[in-house]
C-alpha positions as CSV (number, residue, x, y, z in Angstrom):
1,X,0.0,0.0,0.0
2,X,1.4,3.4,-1.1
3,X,2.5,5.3,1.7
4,X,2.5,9.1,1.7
5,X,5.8,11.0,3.1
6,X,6.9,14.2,4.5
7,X,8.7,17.0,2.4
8,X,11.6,18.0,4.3
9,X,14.3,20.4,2.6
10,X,13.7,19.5,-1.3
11,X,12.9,16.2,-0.7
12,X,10.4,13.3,0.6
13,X,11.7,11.8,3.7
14,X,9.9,9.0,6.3
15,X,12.4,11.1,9.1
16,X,11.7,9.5,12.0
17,X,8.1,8.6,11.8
18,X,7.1,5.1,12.5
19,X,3.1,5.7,13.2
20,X,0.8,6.1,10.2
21,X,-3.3,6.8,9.6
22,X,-5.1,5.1,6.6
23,X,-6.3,7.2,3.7
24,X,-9.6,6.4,2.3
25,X,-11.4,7.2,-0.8
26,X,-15.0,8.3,0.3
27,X,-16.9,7.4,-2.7
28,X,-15.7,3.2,-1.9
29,X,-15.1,3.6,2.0
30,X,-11.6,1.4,1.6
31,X,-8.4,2.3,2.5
32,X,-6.1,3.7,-0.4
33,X,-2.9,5.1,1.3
34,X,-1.4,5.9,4.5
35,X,-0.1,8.6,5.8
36,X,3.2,9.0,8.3
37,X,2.1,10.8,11.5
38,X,5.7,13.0,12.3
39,X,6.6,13.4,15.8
40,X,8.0,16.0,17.7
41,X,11.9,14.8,16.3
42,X,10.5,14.8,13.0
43,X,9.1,18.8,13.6
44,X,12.4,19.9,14.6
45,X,14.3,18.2,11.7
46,X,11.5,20.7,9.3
47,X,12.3,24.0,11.3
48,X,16.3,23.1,11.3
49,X,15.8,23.0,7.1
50,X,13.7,25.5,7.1
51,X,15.9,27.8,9.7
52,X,18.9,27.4,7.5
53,X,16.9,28.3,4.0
54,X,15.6,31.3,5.6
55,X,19.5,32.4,5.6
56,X,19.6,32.9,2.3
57,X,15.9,33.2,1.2
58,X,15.1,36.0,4.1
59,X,17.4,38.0,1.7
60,X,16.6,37.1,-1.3
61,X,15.6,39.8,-3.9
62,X,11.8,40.4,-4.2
63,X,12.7,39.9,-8.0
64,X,13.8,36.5,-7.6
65,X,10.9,35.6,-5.1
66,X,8.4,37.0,-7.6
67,X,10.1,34.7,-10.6
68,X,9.4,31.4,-8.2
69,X,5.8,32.6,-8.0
70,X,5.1,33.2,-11.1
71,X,6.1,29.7,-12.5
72,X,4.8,28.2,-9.5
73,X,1.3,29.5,-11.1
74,X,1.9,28.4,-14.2
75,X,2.2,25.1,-12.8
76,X,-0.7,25.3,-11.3
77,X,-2.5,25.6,-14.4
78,X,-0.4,22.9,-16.0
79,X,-1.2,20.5,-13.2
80,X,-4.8,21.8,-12.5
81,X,-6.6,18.0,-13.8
82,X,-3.7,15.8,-11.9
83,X,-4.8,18.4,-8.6
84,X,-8.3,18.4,-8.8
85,X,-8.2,14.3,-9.7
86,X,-5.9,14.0,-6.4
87,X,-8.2,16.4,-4.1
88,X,-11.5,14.3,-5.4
89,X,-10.0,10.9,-4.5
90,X,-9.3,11.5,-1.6
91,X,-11.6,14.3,-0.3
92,X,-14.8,12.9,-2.4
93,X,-15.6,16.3,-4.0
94,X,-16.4,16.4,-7.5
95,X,-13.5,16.9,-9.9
96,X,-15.5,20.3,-10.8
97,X,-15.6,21.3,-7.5
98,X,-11.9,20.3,-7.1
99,X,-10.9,22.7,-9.9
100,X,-12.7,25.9,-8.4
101,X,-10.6,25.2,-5.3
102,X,-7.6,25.3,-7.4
103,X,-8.5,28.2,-9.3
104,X,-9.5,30.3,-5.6
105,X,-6.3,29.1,-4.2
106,X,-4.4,29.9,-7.3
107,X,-5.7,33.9,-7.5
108,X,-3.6,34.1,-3.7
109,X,-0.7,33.0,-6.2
110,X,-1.2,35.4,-8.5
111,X,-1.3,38.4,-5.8
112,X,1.8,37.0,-4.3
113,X,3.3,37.7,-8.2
114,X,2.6,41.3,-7.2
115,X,4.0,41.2,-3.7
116,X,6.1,44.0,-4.5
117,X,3.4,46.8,-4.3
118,X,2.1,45.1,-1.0
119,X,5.3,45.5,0.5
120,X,6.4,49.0,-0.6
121,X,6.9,50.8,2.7
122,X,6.3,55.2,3.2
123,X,8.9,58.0,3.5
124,X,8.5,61.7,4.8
125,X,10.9,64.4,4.0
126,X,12.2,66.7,6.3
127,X,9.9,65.5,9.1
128,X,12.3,68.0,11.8
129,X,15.4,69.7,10.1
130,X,17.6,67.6,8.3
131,X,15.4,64.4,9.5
132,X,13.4,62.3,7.5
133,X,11.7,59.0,8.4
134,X,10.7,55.6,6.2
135,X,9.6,52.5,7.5
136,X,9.7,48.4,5.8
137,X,8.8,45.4,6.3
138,X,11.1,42.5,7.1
139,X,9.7,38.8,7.2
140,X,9.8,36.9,10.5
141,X,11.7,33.9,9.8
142,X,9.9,30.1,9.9
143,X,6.4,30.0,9.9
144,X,3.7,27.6,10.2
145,X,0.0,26.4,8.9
146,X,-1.9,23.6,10.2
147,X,-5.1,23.1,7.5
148,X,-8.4,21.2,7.4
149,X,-9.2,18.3,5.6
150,X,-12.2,20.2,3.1
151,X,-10.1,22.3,1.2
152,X,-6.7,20.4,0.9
153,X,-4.9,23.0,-1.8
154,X,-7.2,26.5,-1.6
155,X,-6.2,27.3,2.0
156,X,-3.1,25.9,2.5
157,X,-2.5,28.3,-0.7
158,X,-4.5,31.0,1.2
159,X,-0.8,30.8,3.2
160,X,2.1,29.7,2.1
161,X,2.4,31.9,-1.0
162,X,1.9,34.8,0.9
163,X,4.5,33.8,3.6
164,X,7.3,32.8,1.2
165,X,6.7,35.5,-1.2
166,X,7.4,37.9,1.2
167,X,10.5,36.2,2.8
168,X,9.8,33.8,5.1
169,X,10.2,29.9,4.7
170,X,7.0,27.8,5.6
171,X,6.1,24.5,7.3
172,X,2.7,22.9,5.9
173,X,0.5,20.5,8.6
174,X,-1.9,19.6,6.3
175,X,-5.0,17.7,7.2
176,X,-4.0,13.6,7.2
177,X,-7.1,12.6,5.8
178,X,-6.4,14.2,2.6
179,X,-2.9,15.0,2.4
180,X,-1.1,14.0,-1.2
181,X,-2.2,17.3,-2.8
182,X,0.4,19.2,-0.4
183,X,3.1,16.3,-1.7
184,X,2.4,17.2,-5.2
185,X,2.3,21.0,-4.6
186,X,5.9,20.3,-3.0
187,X,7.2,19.1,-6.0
188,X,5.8,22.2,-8.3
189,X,7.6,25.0,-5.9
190,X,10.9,22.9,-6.3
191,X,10.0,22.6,-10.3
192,X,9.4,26.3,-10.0
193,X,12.8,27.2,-8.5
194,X,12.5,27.8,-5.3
195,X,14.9,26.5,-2.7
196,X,15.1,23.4,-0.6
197,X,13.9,24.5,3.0
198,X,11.7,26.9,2.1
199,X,8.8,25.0,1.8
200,X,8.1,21.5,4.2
201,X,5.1,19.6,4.4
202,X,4.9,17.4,7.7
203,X,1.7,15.3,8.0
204,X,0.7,14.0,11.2
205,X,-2.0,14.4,13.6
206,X,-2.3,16.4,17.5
207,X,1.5,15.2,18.2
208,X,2.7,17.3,15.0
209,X,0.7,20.2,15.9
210,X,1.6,20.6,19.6
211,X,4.9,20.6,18.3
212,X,4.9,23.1,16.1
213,X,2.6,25.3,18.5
214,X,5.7,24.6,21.0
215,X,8.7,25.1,18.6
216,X,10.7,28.3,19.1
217,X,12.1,28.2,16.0
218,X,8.2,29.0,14.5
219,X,7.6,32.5,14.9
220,X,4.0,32.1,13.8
221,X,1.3,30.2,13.0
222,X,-1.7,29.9,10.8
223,X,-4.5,27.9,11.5
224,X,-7.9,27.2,9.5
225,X,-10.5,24.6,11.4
226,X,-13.2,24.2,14.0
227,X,-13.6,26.6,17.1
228,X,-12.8,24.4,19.7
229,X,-9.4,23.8,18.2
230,X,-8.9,27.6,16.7
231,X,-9.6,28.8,20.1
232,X,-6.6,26.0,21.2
233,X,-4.6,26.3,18.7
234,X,-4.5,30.6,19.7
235,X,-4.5,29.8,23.1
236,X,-1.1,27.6,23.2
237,X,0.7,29.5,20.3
238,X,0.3,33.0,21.6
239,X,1.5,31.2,25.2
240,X,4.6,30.7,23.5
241,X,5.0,34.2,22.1
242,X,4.0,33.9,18.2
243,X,1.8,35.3,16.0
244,X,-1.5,32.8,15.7
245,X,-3.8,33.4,13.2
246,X,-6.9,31.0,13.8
247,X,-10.1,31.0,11.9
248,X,-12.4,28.6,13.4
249,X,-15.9,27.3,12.5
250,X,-19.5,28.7,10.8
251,X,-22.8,28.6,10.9
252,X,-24.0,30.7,7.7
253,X,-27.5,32.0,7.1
254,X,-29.3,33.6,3.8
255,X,-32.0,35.6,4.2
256,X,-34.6,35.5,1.4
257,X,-37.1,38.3,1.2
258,X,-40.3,37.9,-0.8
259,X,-39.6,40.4,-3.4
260,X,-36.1,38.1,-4.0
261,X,-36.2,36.4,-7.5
262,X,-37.2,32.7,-5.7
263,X,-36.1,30.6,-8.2
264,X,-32.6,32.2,-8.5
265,X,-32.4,32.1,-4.7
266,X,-33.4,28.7,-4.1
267,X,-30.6,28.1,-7.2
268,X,-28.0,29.3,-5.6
269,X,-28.9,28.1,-1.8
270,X,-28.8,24.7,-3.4
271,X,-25.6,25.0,-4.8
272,X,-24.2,26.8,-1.6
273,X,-25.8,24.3,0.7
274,X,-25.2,21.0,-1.0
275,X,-22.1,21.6,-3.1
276,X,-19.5,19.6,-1.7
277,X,-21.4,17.6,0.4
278,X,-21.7,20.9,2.5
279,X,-18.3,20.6,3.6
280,X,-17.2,24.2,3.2
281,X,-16.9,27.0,6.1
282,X,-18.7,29.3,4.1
283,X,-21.4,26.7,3.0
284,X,-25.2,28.3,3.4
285,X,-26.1,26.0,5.8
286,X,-29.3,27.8,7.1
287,X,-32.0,29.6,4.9
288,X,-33.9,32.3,6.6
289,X,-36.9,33.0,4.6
290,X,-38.9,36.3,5.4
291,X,-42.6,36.7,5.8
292,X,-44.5,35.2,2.7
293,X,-41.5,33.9,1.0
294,X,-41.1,30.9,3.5
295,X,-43.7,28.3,1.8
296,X,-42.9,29.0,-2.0
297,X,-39.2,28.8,-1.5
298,X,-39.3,26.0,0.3
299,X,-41.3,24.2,-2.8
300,X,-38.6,25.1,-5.1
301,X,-36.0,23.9,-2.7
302,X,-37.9,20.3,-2.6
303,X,-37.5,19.9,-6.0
304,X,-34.0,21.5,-6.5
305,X,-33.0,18.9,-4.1
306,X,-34.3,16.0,-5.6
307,X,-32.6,17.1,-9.2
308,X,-28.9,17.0,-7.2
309,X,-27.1,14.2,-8.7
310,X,-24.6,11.9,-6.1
311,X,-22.1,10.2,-6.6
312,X,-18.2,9.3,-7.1
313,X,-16.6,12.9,-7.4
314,X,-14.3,11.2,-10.5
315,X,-17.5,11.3,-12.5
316,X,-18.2,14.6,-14.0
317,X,-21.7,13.8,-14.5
318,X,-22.4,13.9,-10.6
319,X,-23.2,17.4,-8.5
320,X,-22.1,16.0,-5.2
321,X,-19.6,12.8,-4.2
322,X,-19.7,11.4,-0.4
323,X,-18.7,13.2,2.9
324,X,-15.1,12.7,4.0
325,X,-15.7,10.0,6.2
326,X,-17.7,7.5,7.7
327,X,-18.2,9.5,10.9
328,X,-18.8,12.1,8.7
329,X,-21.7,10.7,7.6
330,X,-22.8,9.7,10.7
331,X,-23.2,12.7,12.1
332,X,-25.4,14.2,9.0
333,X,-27.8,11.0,9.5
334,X,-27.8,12.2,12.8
335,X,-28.3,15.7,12.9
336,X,-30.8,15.2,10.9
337,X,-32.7,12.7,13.1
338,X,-32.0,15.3,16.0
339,X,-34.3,17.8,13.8
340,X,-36.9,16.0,13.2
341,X,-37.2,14.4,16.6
342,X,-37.0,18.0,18.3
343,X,-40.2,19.4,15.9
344,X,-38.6,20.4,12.3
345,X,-40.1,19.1,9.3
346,X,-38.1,16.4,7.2
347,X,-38.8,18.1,3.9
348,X,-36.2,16.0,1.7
349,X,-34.5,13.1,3.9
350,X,-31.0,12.1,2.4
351,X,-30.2,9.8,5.2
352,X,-31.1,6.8,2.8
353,X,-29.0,7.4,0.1
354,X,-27.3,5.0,-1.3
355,X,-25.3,5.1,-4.6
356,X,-25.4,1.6,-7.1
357,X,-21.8,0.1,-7.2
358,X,-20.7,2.1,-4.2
359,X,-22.9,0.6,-1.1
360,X,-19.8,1.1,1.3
361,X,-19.0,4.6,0.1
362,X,-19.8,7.5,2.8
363,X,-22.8,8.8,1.0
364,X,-25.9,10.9,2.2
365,X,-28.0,12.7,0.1
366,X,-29.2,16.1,0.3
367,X,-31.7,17.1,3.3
368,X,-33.8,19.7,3.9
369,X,-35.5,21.0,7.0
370,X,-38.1,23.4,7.5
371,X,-39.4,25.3,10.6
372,X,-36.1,24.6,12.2
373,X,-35.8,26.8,15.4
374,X,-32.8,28.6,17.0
375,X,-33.3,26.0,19.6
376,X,-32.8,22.9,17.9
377,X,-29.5,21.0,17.9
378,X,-29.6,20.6,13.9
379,X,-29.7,25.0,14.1
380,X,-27.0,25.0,17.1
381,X,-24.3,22.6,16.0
382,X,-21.9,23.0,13.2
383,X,-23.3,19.8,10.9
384,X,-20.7,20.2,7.9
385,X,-22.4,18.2,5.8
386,X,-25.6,18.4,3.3
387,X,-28.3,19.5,5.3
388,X,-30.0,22.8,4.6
389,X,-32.3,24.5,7.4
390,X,-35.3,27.0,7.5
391,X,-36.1,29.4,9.6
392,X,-38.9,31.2,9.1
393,X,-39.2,35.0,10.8
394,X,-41.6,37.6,9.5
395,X,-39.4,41.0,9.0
396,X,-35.9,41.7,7.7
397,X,-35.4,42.9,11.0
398,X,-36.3,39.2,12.9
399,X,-33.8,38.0,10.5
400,X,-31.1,40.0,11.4
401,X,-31.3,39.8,14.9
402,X,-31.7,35.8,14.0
403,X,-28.0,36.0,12.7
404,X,-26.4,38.7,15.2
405,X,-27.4,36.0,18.0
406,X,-25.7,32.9,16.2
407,X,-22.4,32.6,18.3
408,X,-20.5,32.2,14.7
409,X,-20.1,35.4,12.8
410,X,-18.6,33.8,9.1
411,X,-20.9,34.5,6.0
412,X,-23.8,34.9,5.4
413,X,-25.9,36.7,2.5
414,X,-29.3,38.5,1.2
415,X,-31.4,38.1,-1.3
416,X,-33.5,40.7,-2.7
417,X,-34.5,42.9,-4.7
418,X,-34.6,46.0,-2.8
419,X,-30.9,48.0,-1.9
420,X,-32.7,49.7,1.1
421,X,-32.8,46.3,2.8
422,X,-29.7,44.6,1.4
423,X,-27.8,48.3,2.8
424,X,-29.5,47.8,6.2
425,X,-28.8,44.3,6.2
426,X,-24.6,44.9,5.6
427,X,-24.2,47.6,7.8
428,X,-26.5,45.5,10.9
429,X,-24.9,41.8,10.8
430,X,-22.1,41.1,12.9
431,X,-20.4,39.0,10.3
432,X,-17.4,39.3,8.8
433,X,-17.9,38.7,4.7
434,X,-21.4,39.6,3.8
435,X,-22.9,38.6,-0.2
436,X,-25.8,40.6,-1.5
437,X,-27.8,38.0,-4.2
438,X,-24.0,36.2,-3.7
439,X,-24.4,33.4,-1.7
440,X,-21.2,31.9,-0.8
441,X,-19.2,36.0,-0.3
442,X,-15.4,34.4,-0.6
443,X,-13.9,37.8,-1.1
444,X,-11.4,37.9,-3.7
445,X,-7.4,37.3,-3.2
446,X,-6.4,41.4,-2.7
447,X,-9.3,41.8,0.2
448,X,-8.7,39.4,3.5
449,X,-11.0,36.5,4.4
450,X,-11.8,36.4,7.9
451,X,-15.1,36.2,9.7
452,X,-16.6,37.7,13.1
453,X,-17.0,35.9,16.7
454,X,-16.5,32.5,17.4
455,X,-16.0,32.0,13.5
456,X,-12.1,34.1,14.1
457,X,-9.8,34.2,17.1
458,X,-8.1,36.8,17.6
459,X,-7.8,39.6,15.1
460,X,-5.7,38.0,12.3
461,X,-7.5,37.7,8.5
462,X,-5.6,35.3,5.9
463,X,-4.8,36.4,2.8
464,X,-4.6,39.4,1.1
465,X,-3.2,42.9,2.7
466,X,-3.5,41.0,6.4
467,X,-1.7,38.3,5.1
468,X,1.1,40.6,4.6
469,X,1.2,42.6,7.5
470,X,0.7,39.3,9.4
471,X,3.9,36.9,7.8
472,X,5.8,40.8,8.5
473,X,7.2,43.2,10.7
474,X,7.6,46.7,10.5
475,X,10.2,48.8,11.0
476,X,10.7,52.5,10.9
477,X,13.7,54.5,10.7
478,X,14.4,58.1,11.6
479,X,17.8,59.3,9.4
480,X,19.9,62.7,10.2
481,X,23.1,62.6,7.9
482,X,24.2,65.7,10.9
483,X,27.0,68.5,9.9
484,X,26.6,70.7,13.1
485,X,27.0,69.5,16.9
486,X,23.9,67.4,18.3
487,X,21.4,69.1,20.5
488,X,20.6,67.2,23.1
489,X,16.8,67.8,23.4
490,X,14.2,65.5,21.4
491,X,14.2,66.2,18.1
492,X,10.9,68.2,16.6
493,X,9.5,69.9,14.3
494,X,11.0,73.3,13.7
């Protein structure tokens, strides 16, 4: 059975790993791969490469840092079918789903090929007599990100081009269950140039990332996952004095008002909801329909539903493959049990599903509640899988104080027809990335992603400008070139 290895300094390695996990493909439920699980040793052998890269690659010119990114995007798009074929056997997704992750991941890429202008720091002239003052940015040496299983390339690339383009050299933990994309993306940097150490990839499970939460030599950390873990993840890397960023879980809301275009809404709910197996943080996993909308919409849903096609993700004829795992599935069957056990009505049950030639697969099909209520587990708990729920409120105003009172503060969208309510309805949620008629509101590479409450810890965005100032430090430097004695006062303007 293959066996998938670390990347340590330009090169696969088994270090000094001896555990392993199994790999699975979702859409047969056997065992394809499996995975070394590093240790602590294994840790410190990736921050001793990359501490001796960043030597060299902390200096580099931004001119040779931009040449490694921009044939590390091209091969991205030469590699996109081999990626997206990789990501859907082992995640489940659909190889067309698998390919729009690529293609968001890769638009981080291409704004790291224009690091330059992000990193351009400020002078002022003649702030006192004869003194001026400019300020840079400097990169902070080896950093870290520890990623989730349901996006395997977009949000490890949400990182590590960000951090190496601007100087730093990067250690990847990425999730175990799906890990051979980061492999393959470990081969394209070192096709693209860029030099052994700088990029690492070290799978393994809670022993890996305690260690690099513990490391000194990893001066910060990025971290994309549930709450429970973001908010441990932030708790024992800031103890240790680094920079954490840690973006935790979601529960996402759309609010549909009846002057909304209902078939266009229900559309794209579908797709938001169901689309890879609703395993996405900024999934729509809870439809708030307003006042007379609620029973129309939820027909349309019904049959919207019941048109989603499932099955293996390697067939491009299918909408959505399997959940990631068996437990996975599990908990949707159950979830949705909880729901309609606690008083919601089982519009569309996908608990049944089961797919012709792939019995042991981990399969559900899509579900549908209606008159869920903010007291319900199925409303409370983060399901992550493809189950879409209805509350029904009667103003724009029960619908937004709906969402302000869900602990998570993610996504979460409008649709309507009217700009009065969608303008009332941006500037009165508490949630971070807001779409109007948009449904999943992924903002693009040059704006940050980041949400509100329990869905962020801390105060750390990834990607985009905040991905800079994060993977940087500033400094500022006041300059006299003096010809006359120095006074020995502080020195003003005058």
């Amino acid at each position: 059975m293959k066996t998938i290895e670390h990347w340590i300094n330009g090169a696969a390695t088994a270090a000094g790993s001896t555990r392993t996990a199994p790999v699975y493909d979702p859409a047969t439920g056997q065992q394809q791969a499996r995975v070394l699980l590093a240790e602590a040793s294994d840790v410190d052998t990736a921050v001793a490469a990359a501490s001796k890269a960043f030597q060299a690659w902390g200096n580099s010119s931004l001119t040779q840092r931009i040449r490694v990114m921009f044939a590390f995007r091209e091969l991205l798009v030469k590699h996109e079918t081999d990626l997206a074929k990789i990501i859907s056997s082992e995640h489940g997704k659909v190889i067309d789903d698998a390919r729009g992750e690529i293609v968001r991941g890769r638009e981080v890429v291409e704004y790291a090929c224009g690091i330059a202008d992000a990193l351009k720091g400020s002078f002022s002239d003649q702030v006192s007599r004869d003194v001026d003052v400019h300020n840079f940015r400097q990169p902070l040496g080896v950093v870290a990100g520890i990623t989730p299983f349901n996006f395997p390339i977009m949000v490890p690339l949400w990182m590590h081009p960000i951090a190496i383009a601007t100087g730093n050299t990067f250690i990847l933990k990425p999730s175990e269950r799906d890990p051979s994309a980061s492999r393959l993306v470990a081969e394209l940097y070192a096709e693209a140039g860029l030099p052994e150490g700088v990029f690492n990839v070290v799978n393994g499970d809670k022993t890996a990332v305690d260690a690099i939460l513990d490391h000194p030599g990893i001066a910060a950390v990025s971290f994309v996952g549930s709450t429970p873990i973001a908010k441990y993840v932030h708790e024992r890397g800031t103890a240790t004095g680094k920079r954490v960023q840690a973006l935790g879980g979601a529960k996402n809301h759309a609010v549909v008002l009846p002057d909304a275009d209902l078939e266009y809404a229900a559309n794209h709910l579908t797709a938001a909801a169901f689309g890879s197996a609703g395993q996405r943080c900024m999934a729509i996993s809870i439809g708030v329909a307003v006042g007379s909308a609620g029973d129309d919409l939820v027909q349309i849903l019904r049959r919207k539903a019941g048109e989603v096609k499932v099955g293996p993700g390697q067939d491009a004829s299918n909408d959505m493959g399997p959940v990631v795992t068996q437990a996975a599935r599990e908990r949707v069957i159950n979830s949705v049990e909880s729901g309609a056990r606690q008083g919601a009505t089982v519009v569309v049950d996908g608990r049944g599903l089961t797919v012709e030639g792939h019995e042991e697969g981990f399969f559900v099909g899509p579900s549908l509640l209606d008159h869920l209520t903010t007291d319900m587990d199925a409303y409370r708990e983060e399901i992550f899988g493809p189950v879409l729920g209805i509350v029904r409120v009667d103003t724009v105003d029960e619908a937004i104080a709906v969402i302000n009172d869900n602990p998570y503060g993610n996504g979460t969208a409008i649709f309507t027809a009217s700009g009065e309510a969608a303008r009332k309805f941006q500037r009165e949620v508490t949630v971070g990335m807001i779409g109007v008629n948009v449904p999943i509101p992924v903002p693009m590479s040059y704006y940050s992603f980041g949400g509100w409450k329990d869905s962020l810890i801390g105060d750390s965005p990834i990607h985009g400008p905040d991905g800079v100032r994060f993977y940087t430090r500033a400094k500022t430097v006041t300059t006299r070139w003096p010809h006359t004695e120095a006074a020995f006062n502080f020195p003003t303007a005058n």
